[in-house]
C-alpha positions in Angstrom: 109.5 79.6 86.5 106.8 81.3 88.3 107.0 83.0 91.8 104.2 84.5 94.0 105.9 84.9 97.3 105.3 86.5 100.5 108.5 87.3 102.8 107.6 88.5 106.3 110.2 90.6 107.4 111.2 91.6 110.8 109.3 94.7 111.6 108.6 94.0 115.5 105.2 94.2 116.5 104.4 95.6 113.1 104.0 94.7 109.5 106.6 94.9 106.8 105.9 92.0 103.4 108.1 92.3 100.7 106.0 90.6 97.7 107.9 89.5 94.7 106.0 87.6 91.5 106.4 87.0 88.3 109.4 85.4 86.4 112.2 84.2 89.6 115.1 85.6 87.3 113.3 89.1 87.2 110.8 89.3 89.4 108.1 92.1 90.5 107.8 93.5 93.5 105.9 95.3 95.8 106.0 96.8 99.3 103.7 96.7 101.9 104.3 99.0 105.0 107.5 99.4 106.5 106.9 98.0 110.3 109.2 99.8 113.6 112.5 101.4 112.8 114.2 98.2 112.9 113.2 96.7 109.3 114.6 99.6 107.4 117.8 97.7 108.8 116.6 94.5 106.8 115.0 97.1 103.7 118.3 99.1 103.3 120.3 95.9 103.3 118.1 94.1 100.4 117.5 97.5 98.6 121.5 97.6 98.2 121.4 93.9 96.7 119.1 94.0 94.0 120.7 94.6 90.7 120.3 98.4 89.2 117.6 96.9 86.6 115.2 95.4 89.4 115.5 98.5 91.7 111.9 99.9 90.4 108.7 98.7 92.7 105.4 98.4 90.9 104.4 99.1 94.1 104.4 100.5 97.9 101.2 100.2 100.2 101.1 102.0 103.3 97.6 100.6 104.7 97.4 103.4 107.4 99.2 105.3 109.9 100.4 103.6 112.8 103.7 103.7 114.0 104.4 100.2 113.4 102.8 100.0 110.1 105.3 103.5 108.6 108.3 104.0 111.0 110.5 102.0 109.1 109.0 104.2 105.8 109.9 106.8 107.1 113.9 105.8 108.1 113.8 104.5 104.2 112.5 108.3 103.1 114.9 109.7 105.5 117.8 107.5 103.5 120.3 110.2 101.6 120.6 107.8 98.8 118.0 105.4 98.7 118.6 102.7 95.9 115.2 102.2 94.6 111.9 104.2 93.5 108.3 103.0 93.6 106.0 103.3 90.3 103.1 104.1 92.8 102.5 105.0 96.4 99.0 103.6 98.0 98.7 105.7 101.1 95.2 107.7 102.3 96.8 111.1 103.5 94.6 113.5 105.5 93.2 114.9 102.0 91.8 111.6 100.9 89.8 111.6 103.8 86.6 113.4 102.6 84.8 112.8 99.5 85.7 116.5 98.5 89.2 116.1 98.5 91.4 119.5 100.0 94.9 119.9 100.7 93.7 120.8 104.5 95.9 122.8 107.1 97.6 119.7 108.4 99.1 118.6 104.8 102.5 118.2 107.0 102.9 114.6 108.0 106.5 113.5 107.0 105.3 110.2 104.7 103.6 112.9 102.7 106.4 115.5 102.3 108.6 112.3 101.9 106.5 111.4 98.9 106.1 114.2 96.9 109.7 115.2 97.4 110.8 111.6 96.3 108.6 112.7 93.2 106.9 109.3 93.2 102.8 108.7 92.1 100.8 108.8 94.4 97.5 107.0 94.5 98.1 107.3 90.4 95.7 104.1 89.9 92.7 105.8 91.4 93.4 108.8 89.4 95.4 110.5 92.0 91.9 110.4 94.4 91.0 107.9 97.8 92.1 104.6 97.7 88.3 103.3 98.6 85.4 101.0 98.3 82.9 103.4 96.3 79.4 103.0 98.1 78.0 101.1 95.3 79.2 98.9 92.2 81.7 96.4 92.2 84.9 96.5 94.3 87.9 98.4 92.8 90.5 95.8 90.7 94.0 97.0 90.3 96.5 95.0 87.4 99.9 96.0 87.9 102.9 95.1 85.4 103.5 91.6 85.4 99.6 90.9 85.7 99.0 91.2 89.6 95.6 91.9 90.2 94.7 93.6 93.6 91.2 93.9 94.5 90.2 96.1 97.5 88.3 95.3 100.2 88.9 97.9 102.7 88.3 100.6 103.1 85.1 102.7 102.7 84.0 106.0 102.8 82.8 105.4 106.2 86.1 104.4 107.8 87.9 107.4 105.6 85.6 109.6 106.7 85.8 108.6 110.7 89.4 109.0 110.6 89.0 112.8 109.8 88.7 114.3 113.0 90.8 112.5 114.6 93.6 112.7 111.9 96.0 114.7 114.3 95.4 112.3 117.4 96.5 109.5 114.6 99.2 111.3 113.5 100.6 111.8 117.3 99.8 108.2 117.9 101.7 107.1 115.4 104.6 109.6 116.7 104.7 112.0 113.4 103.6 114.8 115.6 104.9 114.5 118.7 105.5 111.9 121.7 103.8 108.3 120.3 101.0 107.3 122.5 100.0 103.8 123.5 97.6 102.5 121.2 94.4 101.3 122.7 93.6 97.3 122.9 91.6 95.4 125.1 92.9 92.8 127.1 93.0 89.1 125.8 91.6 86.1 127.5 95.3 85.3 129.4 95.7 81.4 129.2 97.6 80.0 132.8 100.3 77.4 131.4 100.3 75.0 128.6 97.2 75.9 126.6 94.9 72.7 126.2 92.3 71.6 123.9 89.3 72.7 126.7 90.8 75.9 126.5 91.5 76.6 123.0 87.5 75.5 122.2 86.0 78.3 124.9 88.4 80.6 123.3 87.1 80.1 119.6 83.7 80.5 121.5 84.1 84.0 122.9 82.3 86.9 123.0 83.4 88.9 119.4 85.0 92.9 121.0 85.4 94.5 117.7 88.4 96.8 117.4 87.1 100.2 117.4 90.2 102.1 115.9 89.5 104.7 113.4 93.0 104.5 112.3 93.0 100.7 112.2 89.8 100.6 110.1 91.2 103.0 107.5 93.3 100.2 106.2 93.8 99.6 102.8 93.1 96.0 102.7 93.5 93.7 99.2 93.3 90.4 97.8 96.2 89.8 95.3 96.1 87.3 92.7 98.5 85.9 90.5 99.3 82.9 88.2 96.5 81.1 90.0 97.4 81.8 93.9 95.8 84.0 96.0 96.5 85.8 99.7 94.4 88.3 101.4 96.7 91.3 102.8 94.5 92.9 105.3 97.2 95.8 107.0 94.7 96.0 110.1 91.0 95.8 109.1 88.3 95.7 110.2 86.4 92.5 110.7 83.1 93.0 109.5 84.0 95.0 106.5 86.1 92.3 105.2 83.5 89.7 105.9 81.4 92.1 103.5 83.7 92.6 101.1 84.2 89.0 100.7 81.0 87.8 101.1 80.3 90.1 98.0 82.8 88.3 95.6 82.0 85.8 97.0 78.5 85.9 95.4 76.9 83.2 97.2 79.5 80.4 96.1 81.8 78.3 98.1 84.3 80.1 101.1 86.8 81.8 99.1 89.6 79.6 98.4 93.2 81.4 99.6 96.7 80.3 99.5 97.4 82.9 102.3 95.8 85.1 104.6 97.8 87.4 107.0 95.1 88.5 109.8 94.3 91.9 110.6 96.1 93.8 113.8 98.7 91.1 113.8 96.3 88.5 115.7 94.4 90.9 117.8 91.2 89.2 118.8 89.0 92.4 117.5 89.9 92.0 114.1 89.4 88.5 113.9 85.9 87.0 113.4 84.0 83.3 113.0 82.2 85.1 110.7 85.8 86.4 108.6 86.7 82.8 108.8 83.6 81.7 107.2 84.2 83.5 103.7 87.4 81.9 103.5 89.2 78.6 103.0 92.8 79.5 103.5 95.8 77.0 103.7 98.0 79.6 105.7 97.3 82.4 108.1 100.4 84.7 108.7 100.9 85.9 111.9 103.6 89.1 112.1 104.3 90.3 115.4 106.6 89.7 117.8 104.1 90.6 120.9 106.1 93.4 122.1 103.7 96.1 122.8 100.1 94.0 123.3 100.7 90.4 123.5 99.5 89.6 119.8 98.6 87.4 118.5 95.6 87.1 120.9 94.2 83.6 121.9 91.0 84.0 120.6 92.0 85.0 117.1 93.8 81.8 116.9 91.6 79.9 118.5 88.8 80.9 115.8 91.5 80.2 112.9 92.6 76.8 114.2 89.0 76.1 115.3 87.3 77.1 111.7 90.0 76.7 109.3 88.6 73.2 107.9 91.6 71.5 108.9 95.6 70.8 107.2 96.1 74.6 108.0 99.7 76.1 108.1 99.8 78.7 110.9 102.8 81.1 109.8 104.9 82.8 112.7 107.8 85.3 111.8 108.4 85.1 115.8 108.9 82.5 118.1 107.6 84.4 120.9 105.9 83.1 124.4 102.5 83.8 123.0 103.4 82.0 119.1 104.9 79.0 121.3 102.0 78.0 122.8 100.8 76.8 119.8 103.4 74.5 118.9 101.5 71.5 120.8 101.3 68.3 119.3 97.7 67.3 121.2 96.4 70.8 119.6 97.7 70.4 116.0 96.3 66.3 116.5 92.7 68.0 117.5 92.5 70.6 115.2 94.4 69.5 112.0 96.8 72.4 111.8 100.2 72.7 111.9 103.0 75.6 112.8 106.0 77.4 110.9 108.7 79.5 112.8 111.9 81.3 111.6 115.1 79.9 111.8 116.4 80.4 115.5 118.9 83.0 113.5 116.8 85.0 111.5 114.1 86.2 113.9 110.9 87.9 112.0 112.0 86.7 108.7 109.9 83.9 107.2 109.4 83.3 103.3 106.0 81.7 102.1 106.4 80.5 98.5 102.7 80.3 97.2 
């Protein structure tokens, strides 16, 4: 039997998928990001299950620093004796950030050093070299054992190269040099009470405030295909360069058809677009955050997916939070042909899709 599936684990406000495909028996897997401190908890627990022979990842993506994208990376680093090893290490460290690539004065981040002391590849299927759009040509396309093929969609030498001077502040931000600061988000449009149709339509029609962090728009972003199935992983980029990327496979055809689509900054409405939803038709949009820091996901975010999703959508909640709930409104799913999953009320942040 084939598997593609997506488990959503419980990272807090941040992002931690465990991916397995391939035969069920013996599956694949890969790791993308490792969400706050508290997934390690989950991560050390199904490390220490997995038989020796399935303890090697094809894979580990950290889309970009944030602290709730690699603090619980950097617990699993930490670990004295860590079960399991990773064939490959996607991460943009500060020297990937400039087209002539240099080990720099600040090569000290601790997911660096925690790499090349674990000894693992790094970046190995770009040749060692930025994981990035090149400025012309087709996008990059990955195959990893098993036949997973990753294409990349974000990010380009633009966002790499916007990040480099404020690498540090990043870093700090993220709390691997120093105190973490709060990250920067704009306020969402608040909804008073029961959200209602009305409301959910003047939502979908807002104003676009695109998210203007560097860090955010350095993520590595891919679609992954396999046995037929297809999900968009988009850490937290950008709008319009995914819309780009996209619009560029897709080559002037129909929306892109998707059997998953987990949006950008966890729901945030500036990284969220009518024009994102456009290039797609996606059956389920995954949602993981638990709204703990910035109220994801944001109103309008969902509003655009439920209002442009074409209809019999699945919207895909690891939390049951008071900004999740809200959609769970039989008059709204009625209007706009979608439909909600949440975890079970005992396994808060874990939800498994099955593509």
């Amino acid at each position: 039997m084939s598997i593609f599936r997506i488990d959503m684990l419980p990272g807090r406000e941040g992002d931690c998928l465990w991916i397995e495909y391939g035969d069920a028996a013996k599956p694949h897997r890969i790791l993308v990001d490792g969400g706050r401190p508290l997934a390690w908890e989950t991560l050390e627990k199904r490390f220490a299950e997995l038989a020796p022979d399935q303890r090697e990842f094809e894979l580990l993506i950290l889309s970009h620093v944030d602290a709730d994208h690699v603090e619980g990376l950097l617990k699993m680093l930490r670990a004295p004796a860590l079960p399991v090893s990773f064939k490959d290490v996607w991460f943009n460290g500060h020297k990937h950030l400039e087209k002539i690539e240099s080990l720099g004065a600040k090569q000290g981040e601790e997911f660096t050093r925690g790499i090349e002391k674990k000894g693992w590849a790094w970046n190995a299927a770009f040749n060692h070299k930025s994981v990035v759009i090149p400025e012309s040509g087709e996008l990059p396309v990955k195959t990893l054992p098993g036949g997973m093929r990753l294409t990349l969609l974000s990010p380009t030498w633009e966002k790499l190269e916007a990040l480099n001077p404020v690498w540090e502040e990043e870093l700090r931000k993220a709390g691997l040099l120093g105190p973490e600061q709060e990250d920067s988000d704009t306020p969402e449009v608040e909804s008073l009470g029961a959200l209602n149709v009305e409301e959910v339509e003047m939502a979908a029609a807002s104003a676009f405030e695109p998210d203007v962090s560097k860090a955010n728009g350095s993520s590595i972003c891919v679609l992954a295909e396999f046995d037929g199935r297809r999900a968009v992983l988009t850490g937290d980029a950008h709008a319009p360069l995914m819309t780009r990327s996209l619009r560029k496979l897709r080559n002037g055809g129909p929306p892109i058809a998707l059997d998953a689509f987990k949006l950008s900054h966890h729901g945030s409405h500036g990284t969220h677009t009518v024009e994102l939803m456009n290039e797609i038709r996606s059956k389920r949009f995954l949602i993981s955050t638990d709204g703990s820091r910035h109220k994801h996901p944001h109103l309008e975010a969902i509003a655009r997916t439920v209002k442009h999703g074409a209809g019999d959508i699945e919207l895909v909640f690891n939390y049951e939070t008071t900004h999740t709930s809200k959609w769970d409104v039989a008059k709204l799913k009625d209007h706009f042909g979608y439909s909600t999953i949440y975890p079970k009320s005992n396994e808060a942040g874990m939800v498994r899709i099955e593509l």
